[in-house]
C-alpha positions as CSV (number, residue, x, y, z in Angstrom):
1,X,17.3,18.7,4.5
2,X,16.8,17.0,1.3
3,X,15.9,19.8,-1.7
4,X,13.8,18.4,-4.8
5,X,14.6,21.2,-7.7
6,X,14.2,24.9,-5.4
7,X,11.6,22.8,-2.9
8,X,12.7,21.3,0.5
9,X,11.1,18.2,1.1
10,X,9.5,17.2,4.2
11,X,7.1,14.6,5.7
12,X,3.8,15.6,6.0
13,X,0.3,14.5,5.5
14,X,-0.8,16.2,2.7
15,X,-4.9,15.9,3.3
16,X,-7.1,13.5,4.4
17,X,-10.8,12.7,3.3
18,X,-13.8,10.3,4.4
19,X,-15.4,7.9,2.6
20,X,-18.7,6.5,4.1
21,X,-18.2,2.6,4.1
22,X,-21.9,1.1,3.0
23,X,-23.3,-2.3,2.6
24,X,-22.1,-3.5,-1.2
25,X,-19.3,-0.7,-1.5
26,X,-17.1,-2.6,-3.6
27,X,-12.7,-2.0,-3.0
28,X,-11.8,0.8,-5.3
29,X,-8.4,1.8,-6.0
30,X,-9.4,5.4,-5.1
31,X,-12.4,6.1,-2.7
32,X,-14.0,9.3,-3.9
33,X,-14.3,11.9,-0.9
34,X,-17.4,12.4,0.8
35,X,-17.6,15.8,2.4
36,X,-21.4,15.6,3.3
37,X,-22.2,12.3,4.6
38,X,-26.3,12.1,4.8
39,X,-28.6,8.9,4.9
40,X,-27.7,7.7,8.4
41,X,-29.4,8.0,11.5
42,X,-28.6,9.1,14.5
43,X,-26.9,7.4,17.3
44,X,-25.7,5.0,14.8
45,X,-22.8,2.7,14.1
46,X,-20.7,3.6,11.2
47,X,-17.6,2.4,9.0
48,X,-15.4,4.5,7.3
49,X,-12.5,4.7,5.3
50,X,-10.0,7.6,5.4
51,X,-8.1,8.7,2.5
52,X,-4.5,10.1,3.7
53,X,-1.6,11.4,0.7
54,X,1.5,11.6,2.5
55,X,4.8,12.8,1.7
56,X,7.5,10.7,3.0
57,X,11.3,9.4,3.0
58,X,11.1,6.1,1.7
59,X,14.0,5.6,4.3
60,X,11.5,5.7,7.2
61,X,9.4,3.0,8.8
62,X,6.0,5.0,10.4
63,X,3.1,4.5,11.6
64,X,-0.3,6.0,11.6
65,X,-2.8,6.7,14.4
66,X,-6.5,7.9,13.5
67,X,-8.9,9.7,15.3
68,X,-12.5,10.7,14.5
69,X,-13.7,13.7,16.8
70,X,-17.1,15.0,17.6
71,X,-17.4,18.3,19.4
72,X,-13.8,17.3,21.0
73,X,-15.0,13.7,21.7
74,X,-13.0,10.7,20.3
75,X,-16.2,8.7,18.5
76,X,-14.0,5.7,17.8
77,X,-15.2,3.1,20.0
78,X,-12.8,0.7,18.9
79,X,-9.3,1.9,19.0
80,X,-7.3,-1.3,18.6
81,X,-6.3,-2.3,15.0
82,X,-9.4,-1.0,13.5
83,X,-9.0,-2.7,9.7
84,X,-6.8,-3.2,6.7
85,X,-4.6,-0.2,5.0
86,X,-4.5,-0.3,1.4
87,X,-1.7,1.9,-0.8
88,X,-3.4,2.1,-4.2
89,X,-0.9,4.7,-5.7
90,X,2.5,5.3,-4.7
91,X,5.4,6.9,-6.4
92,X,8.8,7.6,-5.4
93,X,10.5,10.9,-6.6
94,X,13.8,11.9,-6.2
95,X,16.2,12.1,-3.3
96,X,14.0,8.7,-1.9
97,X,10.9,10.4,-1.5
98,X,7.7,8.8,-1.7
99,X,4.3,10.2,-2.4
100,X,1.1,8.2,-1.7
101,X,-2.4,7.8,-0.7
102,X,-3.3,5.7,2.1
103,X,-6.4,4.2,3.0
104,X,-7.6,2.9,6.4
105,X,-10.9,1.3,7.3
106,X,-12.1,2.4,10.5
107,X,-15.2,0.7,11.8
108,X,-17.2,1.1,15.3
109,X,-17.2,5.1,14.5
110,X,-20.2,6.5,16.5
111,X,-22.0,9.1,14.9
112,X,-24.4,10.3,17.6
113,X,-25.7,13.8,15.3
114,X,-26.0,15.7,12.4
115,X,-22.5,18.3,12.7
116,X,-19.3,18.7,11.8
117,X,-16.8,15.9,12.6
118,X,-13.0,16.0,12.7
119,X,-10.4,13.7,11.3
120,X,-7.4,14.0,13.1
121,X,-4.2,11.8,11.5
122,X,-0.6,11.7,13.2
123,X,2.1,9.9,12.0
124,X,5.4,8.4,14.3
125,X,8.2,6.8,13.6
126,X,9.4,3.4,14.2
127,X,12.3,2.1,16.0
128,X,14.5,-0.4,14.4
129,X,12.2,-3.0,15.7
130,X,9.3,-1.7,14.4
131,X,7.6,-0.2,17.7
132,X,6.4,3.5,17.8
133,X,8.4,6.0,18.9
134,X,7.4,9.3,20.6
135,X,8.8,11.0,17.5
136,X,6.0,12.7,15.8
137,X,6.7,13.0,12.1
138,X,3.1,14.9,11.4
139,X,-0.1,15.8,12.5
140,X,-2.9,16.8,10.4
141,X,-6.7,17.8,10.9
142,X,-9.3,17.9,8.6
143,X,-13.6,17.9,8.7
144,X,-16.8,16.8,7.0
145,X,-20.0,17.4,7.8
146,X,-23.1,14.5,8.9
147,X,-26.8,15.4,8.1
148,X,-28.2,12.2,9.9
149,X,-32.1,11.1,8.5
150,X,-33.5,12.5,11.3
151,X,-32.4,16.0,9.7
152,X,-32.9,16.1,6.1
């Protein structure tokens, strides 16, 4: 393995975060993270963007899948190519790694109750032809909480 300094380098997802998508939200270069998401209701439609940093050889080609879980249950009732991916800081360090956030919009995200709701993010490699491999570079997990209207 590559070594940075004393540190072994390795791909991983670092975190990830959500940021409630809402009528007027203008593109930011960073979305700020939204731990508690309240003023929704209840069996309601939602858009989201997720915030990933990832650590990464800039020789690889990957690509991400996302998941939003509630109580187990995937609440992504879309799960073609859900929206546009934006890369609003990236740097690349020695030995050809690259650090960087990442942020997908994901719409048609049912949130059917207040509770605590997972973000689940893995990352595969490509092929040489750009097609997804069943290597799995990374997985990561991570949760925020909804307090729809109907609970406040």
């Amino acid at each position: 393995m590559d070594k940075l300094g004393s540190e072994i380098l390795l791909d991983k997802i670092l975190f990830s975060y959500p940021t409630l998508l809402k009528e007027g939200t203008s593109a930011s270069p960073i979305y700020p993270p939204e731990p508690l998401i309240t003023g929704i209701k209840s069996n309601s439609i939602q858009s989201f963007i997720i915030t990933a940093g990832l650590a990464l050889e800039t020789n690889k080609f990957v690509v991400t899948e996302l998941d939003i879980l509630f109580e187990g249950k995937g609440m992504v009732l879309d799960s073609g190519m859900n929206g546009r991916v934006e890369h609003p800081i990236r740097r690349v360090i020695k030995n050809n790694q690259v650090i960087y956030l990442s942020s997908m919009f994901v719409s048609q995200v049912e949130i059917s109750s207040s509770g605590c709701y997972e973000i689940y993010l893995s990352v595969y490699l490509l092929n040489d032809k750009h097609e997804k491999t069943e290597t799995l570079i990374d997985k990561h997990s991570s949760y925020f909480y909804v307090l729809t209207e109907e609970d406040e």
